[in-house]
C-alpha positions in Angstrom: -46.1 83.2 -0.6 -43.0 82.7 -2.7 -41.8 78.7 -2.9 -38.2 77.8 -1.8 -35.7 77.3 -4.9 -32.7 76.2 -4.6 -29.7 77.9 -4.1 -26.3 78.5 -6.5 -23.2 76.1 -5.6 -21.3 78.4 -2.8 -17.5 78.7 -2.2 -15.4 78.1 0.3 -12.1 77.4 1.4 -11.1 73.6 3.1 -8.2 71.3 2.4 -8.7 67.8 1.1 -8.7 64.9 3.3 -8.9 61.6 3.1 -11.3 61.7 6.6 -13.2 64.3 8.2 -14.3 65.0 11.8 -17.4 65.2 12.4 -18.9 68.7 11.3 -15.6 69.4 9.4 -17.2 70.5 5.9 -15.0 69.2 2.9 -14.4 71.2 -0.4 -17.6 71.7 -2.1 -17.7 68.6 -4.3 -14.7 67.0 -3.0 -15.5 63.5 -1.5 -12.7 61.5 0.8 -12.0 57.9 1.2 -13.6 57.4 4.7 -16.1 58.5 6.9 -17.7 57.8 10.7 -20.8 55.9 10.5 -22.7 54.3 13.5 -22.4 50.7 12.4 -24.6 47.5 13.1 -23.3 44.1 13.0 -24.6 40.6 12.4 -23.0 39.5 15.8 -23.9 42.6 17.5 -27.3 42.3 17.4 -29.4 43.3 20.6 -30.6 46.6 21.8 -29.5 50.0 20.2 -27.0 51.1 22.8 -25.0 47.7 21.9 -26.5 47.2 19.1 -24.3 50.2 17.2 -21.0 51.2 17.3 -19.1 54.1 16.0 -16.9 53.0 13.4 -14.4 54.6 10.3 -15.9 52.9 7.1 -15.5 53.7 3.1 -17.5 56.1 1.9 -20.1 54.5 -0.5 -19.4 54.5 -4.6 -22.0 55.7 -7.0 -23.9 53.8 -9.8 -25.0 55.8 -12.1 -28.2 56.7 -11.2 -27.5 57.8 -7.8 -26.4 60.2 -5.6 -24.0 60.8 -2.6 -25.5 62.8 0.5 -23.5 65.3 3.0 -25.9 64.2 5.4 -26.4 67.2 8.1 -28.9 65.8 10.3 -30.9 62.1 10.5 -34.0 61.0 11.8 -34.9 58.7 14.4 -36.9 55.8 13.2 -38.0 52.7 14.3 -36.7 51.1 11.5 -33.1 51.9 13.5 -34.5 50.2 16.7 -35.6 46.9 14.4 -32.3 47.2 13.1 -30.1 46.7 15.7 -32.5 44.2 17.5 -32.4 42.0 14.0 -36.1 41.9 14.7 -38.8 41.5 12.6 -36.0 40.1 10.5 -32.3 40.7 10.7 -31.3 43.1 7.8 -28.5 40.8 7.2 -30.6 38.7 5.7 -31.6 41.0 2.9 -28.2 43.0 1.9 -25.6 40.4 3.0 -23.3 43.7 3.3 -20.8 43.0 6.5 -22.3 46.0 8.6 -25.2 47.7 8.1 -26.2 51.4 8.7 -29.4 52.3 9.7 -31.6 55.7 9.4 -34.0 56.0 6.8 -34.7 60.2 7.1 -32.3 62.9 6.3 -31.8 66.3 4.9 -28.6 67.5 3.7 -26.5 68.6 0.1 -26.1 66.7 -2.9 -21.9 66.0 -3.1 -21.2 64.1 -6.2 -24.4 62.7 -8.9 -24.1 59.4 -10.4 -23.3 59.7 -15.0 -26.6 59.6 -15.3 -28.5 61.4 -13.3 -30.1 64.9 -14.5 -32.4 66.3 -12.1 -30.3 67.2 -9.4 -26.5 69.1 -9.1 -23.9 69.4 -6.3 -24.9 71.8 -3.8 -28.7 71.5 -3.8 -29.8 71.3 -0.4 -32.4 68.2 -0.4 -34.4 65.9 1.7 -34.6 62.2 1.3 -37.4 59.7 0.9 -36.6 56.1 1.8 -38.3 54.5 -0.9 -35.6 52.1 -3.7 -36.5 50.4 -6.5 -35.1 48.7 -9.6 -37.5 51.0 -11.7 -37.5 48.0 -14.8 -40.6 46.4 -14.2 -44.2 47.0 -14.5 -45.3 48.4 -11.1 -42.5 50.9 -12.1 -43.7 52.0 -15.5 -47.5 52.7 -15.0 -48.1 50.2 -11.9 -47.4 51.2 -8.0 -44.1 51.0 -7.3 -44.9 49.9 -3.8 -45.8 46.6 -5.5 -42.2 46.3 -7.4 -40.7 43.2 -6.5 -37.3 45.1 -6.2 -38.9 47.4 -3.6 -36.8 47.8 -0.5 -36.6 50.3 2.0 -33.6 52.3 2.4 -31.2 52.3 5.5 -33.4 49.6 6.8 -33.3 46.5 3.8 -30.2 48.2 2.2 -26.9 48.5 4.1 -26.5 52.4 3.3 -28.6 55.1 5.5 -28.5 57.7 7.0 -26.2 57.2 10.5 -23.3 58.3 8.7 -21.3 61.4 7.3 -22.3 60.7 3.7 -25.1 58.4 2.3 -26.0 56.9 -1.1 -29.3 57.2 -2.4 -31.0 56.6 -5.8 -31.5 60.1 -7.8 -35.6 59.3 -7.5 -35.5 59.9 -3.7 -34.6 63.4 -3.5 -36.9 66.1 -2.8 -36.1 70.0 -2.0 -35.5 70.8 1.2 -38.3 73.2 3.1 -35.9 76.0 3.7 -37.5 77.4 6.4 -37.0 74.7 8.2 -33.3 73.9 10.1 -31.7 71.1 9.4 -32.6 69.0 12.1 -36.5 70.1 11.5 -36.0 68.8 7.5 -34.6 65.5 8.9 -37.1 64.6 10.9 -40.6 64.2 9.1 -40.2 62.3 5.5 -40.7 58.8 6.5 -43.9 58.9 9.0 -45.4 61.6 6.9 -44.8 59.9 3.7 -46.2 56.9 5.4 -49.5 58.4 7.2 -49.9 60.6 3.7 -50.4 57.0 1.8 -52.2 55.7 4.2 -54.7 58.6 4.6 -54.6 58.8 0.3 -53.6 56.0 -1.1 -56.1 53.6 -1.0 -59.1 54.7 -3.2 -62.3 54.3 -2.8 -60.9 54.6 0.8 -59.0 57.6 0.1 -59.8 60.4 2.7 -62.5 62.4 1.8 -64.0 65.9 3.3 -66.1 65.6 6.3 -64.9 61.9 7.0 -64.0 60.5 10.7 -61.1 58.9 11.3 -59.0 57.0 14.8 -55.7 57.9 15.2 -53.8 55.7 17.3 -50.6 57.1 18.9 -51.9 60.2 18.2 -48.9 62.1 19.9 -46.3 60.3 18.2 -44.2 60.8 14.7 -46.9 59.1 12.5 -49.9 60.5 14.5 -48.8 64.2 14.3 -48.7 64.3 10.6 -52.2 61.7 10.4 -54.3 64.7 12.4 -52.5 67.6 10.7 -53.0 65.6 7.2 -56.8 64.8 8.4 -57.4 68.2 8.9 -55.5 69.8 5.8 -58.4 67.3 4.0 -61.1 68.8 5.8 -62.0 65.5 7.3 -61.9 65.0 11.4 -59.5 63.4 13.6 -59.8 61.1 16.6 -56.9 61.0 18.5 -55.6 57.7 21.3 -53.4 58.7 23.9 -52.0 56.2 26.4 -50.7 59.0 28.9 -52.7 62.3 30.0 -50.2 65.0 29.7 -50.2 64.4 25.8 -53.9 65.3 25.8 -53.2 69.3 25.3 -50.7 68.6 22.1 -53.1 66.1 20.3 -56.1 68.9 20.7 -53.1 71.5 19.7 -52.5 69.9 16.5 -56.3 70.0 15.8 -57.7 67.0 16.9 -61.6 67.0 17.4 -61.5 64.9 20.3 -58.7 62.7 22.2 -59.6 59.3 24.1 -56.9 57.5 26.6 -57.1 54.6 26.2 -56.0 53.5 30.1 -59.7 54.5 30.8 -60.7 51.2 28.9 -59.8 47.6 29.3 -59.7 45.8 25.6 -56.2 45.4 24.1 -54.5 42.8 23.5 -55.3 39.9 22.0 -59.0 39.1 21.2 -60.5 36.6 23.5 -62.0 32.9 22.3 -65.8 34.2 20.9 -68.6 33.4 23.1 -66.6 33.0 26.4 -66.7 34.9 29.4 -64.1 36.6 28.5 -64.8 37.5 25.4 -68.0 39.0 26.7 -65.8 41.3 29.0 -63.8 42.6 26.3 -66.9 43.1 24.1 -68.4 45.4 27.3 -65.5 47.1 27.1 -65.2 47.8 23.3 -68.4 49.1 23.1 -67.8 51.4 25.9 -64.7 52.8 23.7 -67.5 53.3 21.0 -69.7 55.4 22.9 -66.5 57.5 23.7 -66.4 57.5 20.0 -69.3 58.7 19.5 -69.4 61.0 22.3 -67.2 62.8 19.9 -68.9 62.0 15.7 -72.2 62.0 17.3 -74.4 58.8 18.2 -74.5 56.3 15.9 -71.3 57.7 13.7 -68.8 55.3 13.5 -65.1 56.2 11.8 -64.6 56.0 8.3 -60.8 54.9 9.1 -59.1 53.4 11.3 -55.2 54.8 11.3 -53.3 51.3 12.5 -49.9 50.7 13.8 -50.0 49.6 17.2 -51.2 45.9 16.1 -51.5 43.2 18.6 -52.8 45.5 21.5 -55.5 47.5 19.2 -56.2 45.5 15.8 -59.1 43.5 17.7 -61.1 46.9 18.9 -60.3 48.6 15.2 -61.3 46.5 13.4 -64.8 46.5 15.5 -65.4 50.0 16.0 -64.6 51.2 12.1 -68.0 51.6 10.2 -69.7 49.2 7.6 -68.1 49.6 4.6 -64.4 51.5 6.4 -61.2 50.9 6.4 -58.3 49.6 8.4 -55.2 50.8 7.5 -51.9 49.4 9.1 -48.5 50.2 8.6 -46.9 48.4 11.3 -47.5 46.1 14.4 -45.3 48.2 17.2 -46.9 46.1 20.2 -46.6 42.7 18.4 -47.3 40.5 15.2 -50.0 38.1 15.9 -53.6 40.3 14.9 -56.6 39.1 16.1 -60.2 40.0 14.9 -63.4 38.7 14.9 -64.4 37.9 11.5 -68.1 38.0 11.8 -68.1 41.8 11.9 -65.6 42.2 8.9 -67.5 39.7 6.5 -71.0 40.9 7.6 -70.2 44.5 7.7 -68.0 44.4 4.6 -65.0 46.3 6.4 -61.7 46.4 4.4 -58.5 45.5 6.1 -55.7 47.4 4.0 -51.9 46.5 4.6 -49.2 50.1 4.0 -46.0 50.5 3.6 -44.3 53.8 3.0 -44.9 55.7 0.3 -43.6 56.1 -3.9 -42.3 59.2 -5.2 -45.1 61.0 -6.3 -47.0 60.6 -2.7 -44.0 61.2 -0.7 -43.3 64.4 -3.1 -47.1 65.5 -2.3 -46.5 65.1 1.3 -43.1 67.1 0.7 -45.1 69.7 -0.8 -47.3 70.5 2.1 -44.6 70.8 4.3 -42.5 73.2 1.9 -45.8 75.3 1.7 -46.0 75.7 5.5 -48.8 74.0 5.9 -47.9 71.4 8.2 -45.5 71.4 10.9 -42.5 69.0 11.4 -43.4 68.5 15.1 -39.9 68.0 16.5 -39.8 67.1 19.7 -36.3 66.1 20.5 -32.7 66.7 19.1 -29.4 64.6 19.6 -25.9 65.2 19.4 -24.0 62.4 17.0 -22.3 61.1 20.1 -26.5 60.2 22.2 -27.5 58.5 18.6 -27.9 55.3 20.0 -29.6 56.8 23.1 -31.9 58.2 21.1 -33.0 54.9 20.1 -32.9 53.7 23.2 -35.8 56.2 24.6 -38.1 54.8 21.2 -37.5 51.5 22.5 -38.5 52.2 25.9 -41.1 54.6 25.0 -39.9 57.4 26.4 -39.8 59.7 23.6 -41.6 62.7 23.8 -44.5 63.7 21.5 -43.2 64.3 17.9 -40.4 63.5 16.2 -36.7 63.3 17.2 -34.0 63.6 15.0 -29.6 63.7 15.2 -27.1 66.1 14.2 -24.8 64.8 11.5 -22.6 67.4 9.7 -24.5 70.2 11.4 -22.6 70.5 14.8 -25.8 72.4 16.5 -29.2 73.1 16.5 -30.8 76.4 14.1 -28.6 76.1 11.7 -30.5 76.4 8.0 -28.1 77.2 5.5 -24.2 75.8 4.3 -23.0 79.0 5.3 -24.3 78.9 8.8 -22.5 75.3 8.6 -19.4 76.8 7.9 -19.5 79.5 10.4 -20.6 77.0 13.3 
């Protein structure tokens, strides 16, 4: 199967501007003054629909080493829900820009390149991962640039993303676009597969290995859709958690070995005090979620991993049910902050509690890979128009997304649409 490649610089006819409506396409090249952006402010913080406001805003300038984005289509993120809230922290606090523009996922054409950068020309149709760095220290230059101190997530802890016409990124976050995919398809995967694909990998010894179990909780969502396809690409098995029935048939679709819901058990939250009544409840009911476990590995086979995000309502029960010597991986704490475990059966059992946070270039790029090979799927469950943005984020808040991942149209003013051209004609 032949690899995508990108594409010569195309022409076209289209007068220079200083703004553009939305899925107006400038000159190839040719960037204006202004653009539309949905905008967060400091004083606007609350929920998403609030929260962000369509606004007319300069288009960013380049440093040297980076490069401006015709964004076509953005993914729908978390990271925009914590924005606007100004929860865990207030972006503000990081960037000190006036507004802020959220989404950290996009696909879309390089439009102008920064003096220095080399690797990628006007016109190549890319995909972006959210990953900045100041790439001068150590962790940079031979270390994990996860670790950098200057690491910082884009459209989330810099004021820049991808809500907007245009975007600025650093030349080291660019990857080639799958182009089998539509626009809206390439949008919507980099950050939570670039994230489940360090967690699953990045971790050695507890890198996933062949045959291995793991849990998956929230198996139907963004980061759960790409931890079972990625379990299974490895050879290893994957045990899904689903908190609503009718999500069952597309865990087990995207190859799931079993799928638990966890309403049929009573032990989230918060562990109770050791050694109380209570505490012997929730331990009755944990062990009963290990025999469902095992009702799928086979008796006596604990998980090798434990995939983490929910926090607070799950951290207690993973951190019980992984094996002697497993993992816990977490990459966010989506039901709350404040984890509770007890310690005996981490110490005793020598279980290893491992923080994650996205992903560097060379994972994200290996995660990239897979997808431009055809050998995942981008799971897209939902698409909005530029106008339902902050809608969008609404349903993620209220958890009424649907299984997958959602993304927004930019610059691409409808669905199916895979090339410039079919841009143009639209």
């Amino acid at each position: 199967m032949a690899l995508d490649t990108q594409t010569d610089v195309m022409s076209y006819e289209a007068p220079e501007k200083d703004l553009y409506e939305l899925g107006e396409i400038p000159p190839m090249g040719y960037v204006p003054k202004k653009m539309y952006a949905w905008a967060i402010r400091k004083e606007r913080h609350g929920e998403p629909n609030t929260a962000m406001q369509q606004e007319v805003v300069d288009v960013p300038e380049l440093d040297s080493n980076e490069v401006l984005v015709l964004v076509m289509a953005a993914g729908v993120n978390y990271n925009g829900v914590w924005a606007s809230l100004g929860k865990p922290i207030s972006p503000f606090d990081g960037h000190k820009a006036p507004y802020h523009i959220a989404g950290s996922d996009a696909s879309g054409i390089v439009w102008a390149v920064g003096s220095k950068v080399t690797r990628w020309k006007v016109g190549d149709e890319v995909v972006i991962h959210c990953n900045q760095d100041d790439g001068d220290d150590e962790e940079c230059n031979g270390g994990d640039p996860m670790y950098s101190p200057s690491q910082r997530i884009w459209g989330y802890e810099t004021p820049d993303g991808s809500f907007a016409q245009f975007t600025n990124v650093q030349a080291q976050q660019l990857m080639p676009r799958p182009k089998h995919l539509t626009w809206e398809e390439s949008a919507c995967y980099t950050l939570t597969l670039a994230t489940a694909y360090r967690m699953l990998f990045g971790h050695e010894p507890h890198d996933l290995k062949p045959g291995q179990n793991v849990l998956v909780w929230g198996a139907s969502g963004g980061l759960g859709s790409y931890a079972i396809q990625l379990i299974n690409t490895a050879g290893a098995n994957a045990i899904g958690v689903i908190s609503d029935e009718s999500k069952r048939d597309f865990v087990m679709g995207l190859g799931a070995k079993g799928v638990l819901n966890r309403k049929d058990f009573n032990c989230w939250g918060q562990l109770p005090t050791v050694n109380t009544p209570e505490y012997a409840e929730w331990f009755k009911e944990a062990r009963k979620f290990g025999k469902a476990i095992w009702d799928i590995t086979g008796k006596g086979v604990n998980v090798d991993m434990v995939f983490e995000h929910p926090g607070e309502a799950t951290f207690p029960v993973s951190t019980f049910v992984v094996k002697k010597g497993g993992m816990v991986v977490i990459c966010a704490g989506t039901t709350g902050y404040n984890l509770t475990f007890d310690v005996r059966y981490m110490w005793m059992h020598q279980k290893r509690l491992q923080g994650s946070h996205f992903a560097h270039l060379k994972q994200a790029a290996s995660a990239n890979k897979l997808m431009v090979e055809r050998r995942l799927d981008p799971c897209m469950s939902e698409v909005f128009t530029w106008n339902d943005l902050p809608e969008a984020h609404m349903k993620m808040l209220r958890n009424e997304h649907l299984p997958g991942n959602m993304s927004v149209l930019v610059q691409a003013s409808k669905t199916g649409l895979r090339t410039l051209q079919d841009v143009l004609e639209a």
